[in-house]
C-alpha angles and dihedrals in degrees: 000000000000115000118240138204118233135169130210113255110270093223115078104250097025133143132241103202127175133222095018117270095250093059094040089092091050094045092050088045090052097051090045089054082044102061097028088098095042119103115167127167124238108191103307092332124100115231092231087056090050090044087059088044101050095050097045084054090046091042088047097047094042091053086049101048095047091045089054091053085048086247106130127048103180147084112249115201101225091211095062124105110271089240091060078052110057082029113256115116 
């Protein structure tokens, strides 16, 4: 990990965003290439298990947090690529 030094947007109500938002799809695409061939046990539970778990559970919450705030208004299919979800791909 390497620190990095970030500032606050200028402009009330901006956005700090890194890495910038046109690398953010290839960086995605890059750690899931990344972790495809590794398979570690967790007591019992496979990495690639947990990954689906734990996506299914981030995905959920998420939904559920933006539809609270009357913020989302569609159905995400919780099997697409991350990338179809946020709308990238």
């Amino acid at each position: 990990m390497t620190a990095l030094q970030v500032r606050a947007p200028a402009n009330d109500g901006g956005l700090l965003v890194e890495p910038a938002p046109g690398m953010v799809a290839g960086q995605i695409a890059a750690n899931s290439q990344r972790l495809t061939g590794w398979e570690h046990d967790f007591q019992g539970r496979r990495a690639s298990r947990l990954r689906a778990q734990v996506r299914r559970e981030v995905l959920t919450s998420a939904r559920s947090f933006l539809t609270r705030h009357g913020l989302y208004g569609s159905a995400v299919d919780l099997g697409m690529p991350l990338s179809g979800v946020l709308g990238w791909g």
